[in-house]
VEXMI-938042 format. One record per residue (C-alpha): residue number from 1; x, y, z. Coordinates in steps of 0.02 Angstrom, whole numbers, padded with zeros to 5 digits. Layout:
<doke k="NUM" east="X" north="Y" up="Z"/>
...
END
This chain:
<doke k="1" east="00556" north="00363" up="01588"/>
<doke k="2" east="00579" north="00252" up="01429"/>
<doke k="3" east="00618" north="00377" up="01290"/>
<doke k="4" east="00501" north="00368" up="01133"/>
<doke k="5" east="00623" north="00385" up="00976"/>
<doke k="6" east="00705" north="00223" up="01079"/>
<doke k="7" east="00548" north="00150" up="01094"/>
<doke k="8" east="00533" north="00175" up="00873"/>
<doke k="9" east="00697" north="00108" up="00839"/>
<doke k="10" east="00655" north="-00052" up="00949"/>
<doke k="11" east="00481" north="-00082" up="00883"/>
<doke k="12" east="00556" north="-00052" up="00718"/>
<doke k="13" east="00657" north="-00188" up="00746"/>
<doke k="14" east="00533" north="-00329" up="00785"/>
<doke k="15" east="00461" north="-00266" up="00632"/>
<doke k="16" east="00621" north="-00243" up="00508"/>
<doke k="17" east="00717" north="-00385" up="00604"/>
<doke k="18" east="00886" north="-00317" up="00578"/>
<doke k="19" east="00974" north="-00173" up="00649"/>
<doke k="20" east="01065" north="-00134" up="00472"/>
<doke k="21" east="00893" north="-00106" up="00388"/>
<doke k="22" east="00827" north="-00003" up="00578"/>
<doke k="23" east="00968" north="00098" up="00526"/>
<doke k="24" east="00920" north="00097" up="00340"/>
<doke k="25" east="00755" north="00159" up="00367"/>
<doke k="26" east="00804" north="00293" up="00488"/>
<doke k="27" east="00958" north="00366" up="00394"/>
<doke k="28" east="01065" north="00317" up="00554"/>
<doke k="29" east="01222" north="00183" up="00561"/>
<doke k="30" east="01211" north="00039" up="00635"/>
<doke k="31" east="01314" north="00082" up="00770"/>
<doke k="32" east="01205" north="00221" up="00794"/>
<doke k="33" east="01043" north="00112" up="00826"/>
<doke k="34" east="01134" north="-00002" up="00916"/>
<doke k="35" east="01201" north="00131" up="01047"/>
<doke k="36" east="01025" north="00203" up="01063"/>
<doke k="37" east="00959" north="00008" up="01092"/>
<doke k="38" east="01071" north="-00005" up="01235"/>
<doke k="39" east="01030" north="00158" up="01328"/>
<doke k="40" east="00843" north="00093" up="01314"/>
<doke k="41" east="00929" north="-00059" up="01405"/>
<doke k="42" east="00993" north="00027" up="01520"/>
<doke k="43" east="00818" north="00139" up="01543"/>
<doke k="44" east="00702" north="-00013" up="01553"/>
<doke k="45" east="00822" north="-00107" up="01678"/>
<doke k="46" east="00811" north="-00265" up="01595"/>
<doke k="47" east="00886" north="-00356" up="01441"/>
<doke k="48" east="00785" north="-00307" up="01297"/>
<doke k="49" east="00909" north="-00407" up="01151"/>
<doke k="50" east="01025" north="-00568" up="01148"/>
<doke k="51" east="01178" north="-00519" up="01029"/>
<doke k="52" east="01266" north="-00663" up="00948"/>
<doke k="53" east="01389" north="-00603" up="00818"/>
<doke k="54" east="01310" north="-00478" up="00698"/>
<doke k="55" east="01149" north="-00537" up="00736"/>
<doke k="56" east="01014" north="-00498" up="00880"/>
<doke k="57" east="00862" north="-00587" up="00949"/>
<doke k="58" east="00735" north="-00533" up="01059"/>
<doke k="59" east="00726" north="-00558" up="01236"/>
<doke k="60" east="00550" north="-00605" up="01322"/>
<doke k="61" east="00579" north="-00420" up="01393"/>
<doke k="62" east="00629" north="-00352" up="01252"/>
<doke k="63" east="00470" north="-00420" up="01145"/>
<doke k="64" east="00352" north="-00363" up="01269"/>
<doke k="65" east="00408" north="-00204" up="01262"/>
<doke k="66" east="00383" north="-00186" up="01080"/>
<doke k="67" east="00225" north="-00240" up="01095"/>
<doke k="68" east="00194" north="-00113" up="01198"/>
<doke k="69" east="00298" north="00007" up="01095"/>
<doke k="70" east="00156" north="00003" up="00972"/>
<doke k="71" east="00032" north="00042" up="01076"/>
<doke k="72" east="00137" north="00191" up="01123"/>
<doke k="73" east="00156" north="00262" up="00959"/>
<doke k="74" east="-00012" north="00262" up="00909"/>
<doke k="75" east="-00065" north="00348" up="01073"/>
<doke k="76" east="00063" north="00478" up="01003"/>
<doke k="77" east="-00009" north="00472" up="00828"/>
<doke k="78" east="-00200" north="00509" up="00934"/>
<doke k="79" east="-00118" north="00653" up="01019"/>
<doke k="80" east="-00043" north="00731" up="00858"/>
<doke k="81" east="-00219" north="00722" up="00798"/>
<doke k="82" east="-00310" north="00803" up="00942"/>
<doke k="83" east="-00186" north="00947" up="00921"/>
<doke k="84" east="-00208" north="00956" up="00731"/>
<doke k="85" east="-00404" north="00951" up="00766"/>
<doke k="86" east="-00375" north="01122" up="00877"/>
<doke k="87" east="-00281" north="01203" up="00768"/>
<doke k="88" east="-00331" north="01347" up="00630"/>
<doke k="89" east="-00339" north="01265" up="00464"/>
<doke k="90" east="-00232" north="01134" up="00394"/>
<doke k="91" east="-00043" north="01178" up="00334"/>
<doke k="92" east="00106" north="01085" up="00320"/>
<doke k="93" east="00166" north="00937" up="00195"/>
<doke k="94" east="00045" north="00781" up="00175"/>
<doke k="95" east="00118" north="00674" up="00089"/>
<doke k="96" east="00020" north="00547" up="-00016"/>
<doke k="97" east="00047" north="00358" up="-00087"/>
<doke k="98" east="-00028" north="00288" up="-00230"/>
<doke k="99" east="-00039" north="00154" up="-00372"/>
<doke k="100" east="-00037" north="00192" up="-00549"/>
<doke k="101" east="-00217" north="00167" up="-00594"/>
<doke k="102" east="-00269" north="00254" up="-00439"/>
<doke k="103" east="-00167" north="00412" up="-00463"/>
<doke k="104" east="-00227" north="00417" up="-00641"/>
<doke k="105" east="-00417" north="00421" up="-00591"/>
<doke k="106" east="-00461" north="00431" up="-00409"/>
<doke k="107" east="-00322" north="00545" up="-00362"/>
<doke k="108" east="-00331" north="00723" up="-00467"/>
<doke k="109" east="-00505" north="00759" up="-00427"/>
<doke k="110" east="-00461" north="00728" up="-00242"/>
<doke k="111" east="-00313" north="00829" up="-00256"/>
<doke k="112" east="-00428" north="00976" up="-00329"/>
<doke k="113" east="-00536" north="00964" up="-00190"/>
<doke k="114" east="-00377" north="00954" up="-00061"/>
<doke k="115" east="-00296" north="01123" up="-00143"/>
<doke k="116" east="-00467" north="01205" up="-00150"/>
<doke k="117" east="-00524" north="01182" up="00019"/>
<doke k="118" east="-00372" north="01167" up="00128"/>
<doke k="119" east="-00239" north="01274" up="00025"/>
<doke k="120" east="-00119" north="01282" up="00161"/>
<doke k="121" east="-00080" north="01098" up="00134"/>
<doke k="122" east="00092" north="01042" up="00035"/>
<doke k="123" east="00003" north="00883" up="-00060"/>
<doke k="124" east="00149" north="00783" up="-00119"/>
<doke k="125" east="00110" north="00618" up="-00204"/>
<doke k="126" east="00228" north="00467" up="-00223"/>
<doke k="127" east="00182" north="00325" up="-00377"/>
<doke k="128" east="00215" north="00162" up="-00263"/>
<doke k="129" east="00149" north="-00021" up="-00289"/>
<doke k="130" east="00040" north="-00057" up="-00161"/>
<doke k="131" east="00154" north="-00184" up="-00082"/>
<doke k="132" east="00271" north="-00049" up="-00054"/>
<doke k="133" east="00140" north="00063" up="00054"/>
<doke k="134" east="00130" north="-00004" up="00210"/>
<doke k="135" east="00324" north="-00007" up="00250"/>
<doke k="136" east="00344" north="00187" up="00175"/>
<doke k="137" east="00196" north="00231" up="00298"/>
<doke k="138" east="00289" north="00135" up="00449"/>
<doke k="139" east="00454" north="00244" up="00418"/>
<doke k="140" east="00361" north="00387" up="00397"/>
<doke k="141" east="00389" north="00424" up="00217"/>
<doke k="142" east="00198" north="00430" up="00187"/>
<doke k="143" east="00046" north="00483" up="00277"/>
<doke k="144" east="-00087" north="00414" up="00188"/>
<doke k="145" east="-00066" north="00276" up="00062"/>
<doke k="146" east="-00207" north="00177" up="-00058"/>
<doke k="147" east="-00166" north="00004" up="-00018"/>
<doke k="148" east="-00253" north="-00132" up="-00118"/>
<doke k="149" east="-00266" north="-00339" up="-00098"/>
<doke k="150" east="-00374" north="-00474" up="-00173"/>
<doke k="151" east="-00499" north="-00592" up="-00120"/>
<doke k="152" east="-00368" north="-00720" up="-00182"/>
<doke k="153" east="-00245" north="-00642" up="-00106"/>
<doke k="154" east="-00304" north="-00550" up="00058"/>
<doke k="155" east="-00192" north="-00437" up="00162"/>
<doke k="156" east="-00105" north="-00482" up="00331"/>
<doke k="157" east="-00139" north="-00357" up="00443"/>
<doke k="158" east="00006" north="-00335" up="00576"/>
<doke k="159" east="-00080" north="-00193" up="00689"/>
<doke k="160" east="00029" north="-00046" up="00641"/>
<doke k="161" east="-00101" north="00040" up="00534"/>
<doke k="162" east="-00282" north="00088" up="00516"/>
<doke k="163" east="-00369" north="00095" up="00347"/>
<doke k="164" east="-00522" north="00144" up="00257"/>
<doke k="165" east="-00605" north="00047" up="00142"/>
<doke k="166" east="-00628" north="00156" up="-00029"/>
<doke k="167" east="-00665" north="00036" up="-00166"/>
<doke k="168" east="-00707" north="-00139" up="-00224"/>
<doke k="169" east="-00696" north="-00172" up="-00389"/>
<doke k="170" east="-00702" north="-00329" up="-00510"/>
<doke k="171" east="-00537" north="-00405" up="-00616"/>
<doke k="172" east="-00555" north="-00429" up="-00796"/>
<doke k="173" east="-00477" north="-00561" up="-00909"/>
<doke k="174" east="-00408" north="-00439" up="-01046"/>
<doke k="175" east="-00380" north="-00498" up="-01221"/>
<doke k="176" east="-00351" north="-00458" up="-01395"/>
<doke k="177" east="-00523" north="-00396" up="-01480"/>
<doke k="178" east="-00606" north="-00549" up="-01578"/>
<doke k="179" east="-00508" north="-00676" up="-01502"/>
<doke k="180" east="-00672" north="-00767" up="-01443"/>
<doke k="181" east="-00618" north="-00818" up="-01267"/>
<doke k="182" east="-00748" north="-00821" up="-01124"/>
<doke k="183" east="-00658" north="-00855" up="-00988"/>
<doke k="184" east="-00472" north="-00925" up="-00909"/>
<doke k="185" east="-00521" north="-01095" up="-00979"/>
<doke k="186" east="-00513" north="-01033" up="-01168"/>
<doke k="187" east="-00333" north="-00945" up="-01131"/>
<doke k="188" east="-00239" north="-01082" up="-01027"/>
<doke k="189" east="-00110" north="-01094" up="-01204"/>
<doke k="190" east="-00101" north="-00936" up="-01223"/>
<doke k="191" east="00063" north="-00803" up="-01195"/>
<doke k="192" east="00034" north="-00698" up="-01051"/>
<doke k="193" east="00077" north="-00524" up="-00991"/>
<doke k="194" east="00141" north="-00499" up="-00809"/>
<doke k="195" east="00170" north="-00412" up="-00686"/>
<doke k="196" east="00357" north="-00411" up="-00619"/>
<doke k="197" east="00388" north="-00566" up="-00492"/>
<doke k="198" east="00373" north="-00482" up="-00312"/>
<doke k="199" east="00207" north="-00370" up="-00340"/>
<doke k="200" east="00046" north="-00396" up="-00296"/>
<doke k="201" east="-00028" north="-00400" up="-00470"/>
<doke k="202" east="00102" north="-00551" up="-00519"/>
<doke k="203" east="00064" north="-00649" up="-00373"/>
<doke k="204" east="-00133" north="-00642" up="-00386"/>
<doke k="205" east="-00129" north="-00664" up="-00579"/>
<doke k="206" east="-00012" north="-00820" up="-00546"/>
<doke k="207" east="-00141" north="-00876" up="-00385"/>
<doke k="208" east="-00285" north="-00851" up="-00531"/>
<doke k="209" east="-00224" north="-00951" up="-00642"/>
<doke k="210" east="-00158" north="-01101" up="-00559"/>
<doke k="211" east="-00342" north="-01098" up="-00472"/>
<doke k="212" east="-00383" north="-01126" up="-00626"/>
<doke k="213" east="-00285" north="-01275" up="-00670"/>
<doke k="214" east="-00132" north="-01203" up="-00764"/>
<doke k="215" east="00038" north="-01090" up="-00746"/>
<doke k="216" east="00022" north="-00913" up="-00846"/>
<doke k="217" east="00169" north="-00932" up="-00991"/>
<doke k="218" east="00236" north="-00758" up="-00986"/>
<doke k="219" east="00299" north="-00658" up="-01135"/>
<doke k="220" east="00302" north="-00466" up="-01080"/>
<doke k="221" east="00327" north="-00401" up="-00900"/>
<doke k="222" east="00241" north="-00247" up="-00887"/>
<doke k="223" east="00184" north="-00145" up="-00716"/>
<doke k="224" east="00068" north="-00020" up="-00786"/>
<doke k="225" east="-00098" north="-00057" up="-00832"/>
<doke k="226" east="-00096" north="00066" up="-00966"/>
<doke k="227" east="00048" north="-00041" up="-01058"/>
<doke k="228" east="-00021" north="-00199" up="-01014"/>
<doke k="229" east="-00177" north="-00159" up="-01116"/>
<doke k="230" east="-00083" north="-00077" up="-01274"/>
<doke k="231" east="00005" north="-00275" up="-01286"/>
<doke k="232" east="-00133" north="-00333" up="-01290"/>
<doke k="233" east="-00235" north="-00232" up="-01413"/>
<doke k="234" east="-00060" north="-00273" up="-01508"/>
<doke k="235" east="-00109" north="-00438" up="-01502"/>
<doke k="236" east="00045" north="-00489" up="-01376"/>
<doke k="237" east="-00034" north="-00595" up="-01268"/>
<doke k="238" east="-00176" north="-00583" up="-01121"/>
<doke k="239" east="-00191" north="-00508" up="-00933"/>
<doke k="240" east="-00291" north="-00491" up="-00798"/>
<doke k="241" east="-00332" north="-00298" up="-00751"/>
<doke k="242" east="-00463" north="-00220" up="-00614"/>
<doke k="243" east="-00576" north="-00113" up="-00655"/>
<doke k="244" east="-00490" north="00042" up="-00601"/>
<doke k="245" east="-00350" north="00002" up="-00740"/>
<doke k="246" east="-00490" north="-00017" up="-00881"/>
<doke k="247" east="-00582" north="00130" up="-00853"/>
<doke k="248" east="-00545" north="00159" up="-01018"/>
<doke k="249" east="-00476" north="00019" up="-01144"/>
<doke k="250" east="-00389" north="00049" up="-01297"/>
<doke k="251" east="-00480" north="-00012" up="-01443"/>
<doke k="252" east="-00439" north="-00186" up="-01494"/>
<doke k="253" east="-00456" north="-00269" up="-01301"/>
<doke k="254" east="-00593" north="-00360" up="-01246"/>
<doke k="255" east="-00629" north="-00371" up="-01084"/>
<doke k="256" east="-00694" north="-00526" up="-01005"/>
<doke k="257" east="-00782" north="-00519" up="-00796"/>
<doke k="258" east="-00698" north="-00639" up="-00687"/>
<doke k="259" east="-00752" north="-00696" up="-00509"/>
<doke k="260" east="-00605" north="-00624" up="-00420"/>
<doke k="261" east="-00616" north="-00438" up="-00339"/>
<doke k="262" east="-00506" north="-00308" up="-00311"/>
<doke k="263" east="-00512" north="-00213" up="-00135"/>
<doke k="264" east="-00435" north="-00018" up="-00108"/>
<doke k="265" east="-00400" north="00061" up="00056"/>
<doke k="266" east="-00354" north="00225" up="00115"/>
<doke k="267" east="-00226" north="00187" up="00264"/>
<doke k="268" east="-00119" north="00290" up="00390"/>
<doke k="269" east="-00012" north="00240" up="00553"/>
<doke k="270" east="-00093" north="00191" up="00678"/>
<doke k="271" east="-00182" north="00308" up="00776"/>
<doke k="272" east="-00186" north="00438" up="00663"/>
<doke k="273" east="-00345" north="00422" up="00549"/>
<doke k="274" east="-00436" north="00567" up="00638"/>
<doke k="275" east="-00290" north="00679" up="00612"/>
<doke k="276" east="-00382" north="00814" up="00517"/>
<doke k="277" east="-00267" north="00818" up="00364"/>
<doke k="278" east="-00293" north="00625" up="00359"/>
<doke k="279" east="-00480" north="00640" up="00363"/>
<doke k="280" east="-00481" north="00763" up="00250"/>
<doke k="281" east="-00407" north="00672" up="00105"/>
<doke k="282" east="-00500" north="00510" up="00157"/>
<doke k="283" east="-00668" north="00608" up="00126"/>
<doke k="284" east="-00575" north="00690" up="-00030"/>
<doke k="285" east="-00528" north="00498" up="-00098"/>
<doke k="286" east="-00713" north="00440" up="-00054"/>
<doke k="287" east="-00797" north="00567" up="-00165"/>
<doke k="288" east="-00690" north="00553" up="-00309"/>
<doke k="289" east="-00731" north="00381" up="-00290"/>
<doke k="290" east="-00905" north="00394" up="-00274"/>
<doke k="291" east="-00890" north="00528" up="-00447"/>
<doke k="292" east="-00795" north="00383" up="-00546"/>
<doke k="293" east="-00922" north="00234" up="-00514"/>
<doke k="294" east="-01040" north="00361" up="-00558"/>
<doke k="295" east="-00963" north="00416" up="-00714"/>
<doke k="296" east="-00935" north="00235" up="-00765"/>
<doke k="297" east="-01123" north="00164" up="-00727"/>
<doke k="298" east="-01165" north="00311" up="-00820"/>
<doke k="299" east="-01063" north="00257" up="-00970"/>
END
């Protein structure tokens, strides 16, 4: 029998592609991982890993195997569920993964709801960039997450998690109030405010703008939204923001509709979005959701 925390450490692995960061991600050493790779070796009676130095590669064994490995762990992830599902009310930590704008707006009221219904859960939320989410949900840091991606920039999807869509919003050209721009065209000379190189927001601001027919001249680096919008009411430079993030604009920013859209999902390992502590804050998400559009076509 083929033990299962093996099984996590070489599907881990294929994804992580080093043993150093296997061990990184699981608080082991090295040594440790690599000890536990070999008795899985010696379980599944083939060679799983070619070592060369420091390095490893997989085997044709060893990547079938963690193939299947994945298929394993969600079946575990289904199981945990069913049990949860039998069980008397929800207890125990969930722990939660958002963006800025998102745990600004969309998360307290779900939180509310969360505490008020199900009071025996430990919510405990985590401020990530969304780029960060999927890899804290893989190692088990998380167990939900709002990940995001643009129609410029759409998401790979790599079969280790199941998600939810929550939210599809349009991206704004943001810009100092009066400054008569209509569109990308009118700003191409302009200094820009970005994102730090290596998020999400950089990348598709950066993909926006050279679709465009220019390169975005940075002044300011700035990851929150809120920030981003106080330079430019300050007259620092323009940004691109979704919706989400200009809920509610400081005075002095005018916001300008682009073509581009902004798409939120709740995710979770796979396997476990009918866990009932998952599907609880799903529905929790989707209603604050649902409030916020409301509130804002109302506005």
């Amino acid at each position: 029998m083929l033990d299962v925390r093996r099984l996590l450490l070489l599907h881990d692995l294929s994804r992580l592609g080093t043993i150093a960061a296997v061990a990184q991600a699981h608080t082991y050493t090295p040594s440790a991982v690599s000890q536990q790779l070999a008795a899985l070796e010696r379980e599944a009676g083939v060679p799983l890993l070619r070592r060369t130095g420091r390095s490893v590669t997989f085997t044709p064994a060893g990547r079938v195997l963690a193939e299947q490995a994945r298929t394993v762990l969600a079946a575990l992830e289904q199981a945990d569920a069913a049990l949860a599902a039998v069980a008397t009310g929800l207890s125990g930590p969930l722990r939660i993964g958002a963006y800025p704008s998102a745990v600004r707006t969309l998360l307290p009221p779900a939180l509310v709801t969360l505490g008020r219904e199900h009071p025996g859960l430990e919510l405990l939320v985590t401020e990530l960039d969304p780029a960060q989410v999927p890899d804290a949900l893989r190692d088990r840091r998380l167990d939900v997450g709002l990940l995001n991606d643009y129609d410029v920039v759409p998401a790979a999807d790599d079969g280790t998690l199941d998600t939810v869509q929550l939210l599809d919003e349009r991206v704004f050209l943001a810009v100092p109030e009066g400054a008569g721009a209509a569109g990308l065209d009118d700003v191409r000379d302009s200094r820009w405010i970005l994102a730090s190189p290596g998020t999400l927001c950089h990348t598709m601001t950066v993909h926006v703008c050279r679709a465009a027919g220019f390169a975005p001249r940075p002044r300011h680096y700035a990851d929150d939204f809120t920030t981003v919008l106080a330079l430019v009411a300050a007259g620092q430079g323009v940004s691109v923001v979704p919706r989400l993030a200009a809920a509610y604009p400081p005075p002095g920013v005018d916001l300008i509709p682009l073509p581009t859209r902004r798409r939120t999902r709740v995710a979770c390992r796979r396997g476990a979005l009918t866990h009932p502590a998952v599907a609880a804050c799903t529905a929790a998400l989707r209603d604050s959701t649902a409030a916020f559009l409301g509130d804002q076509s109302a506005g």
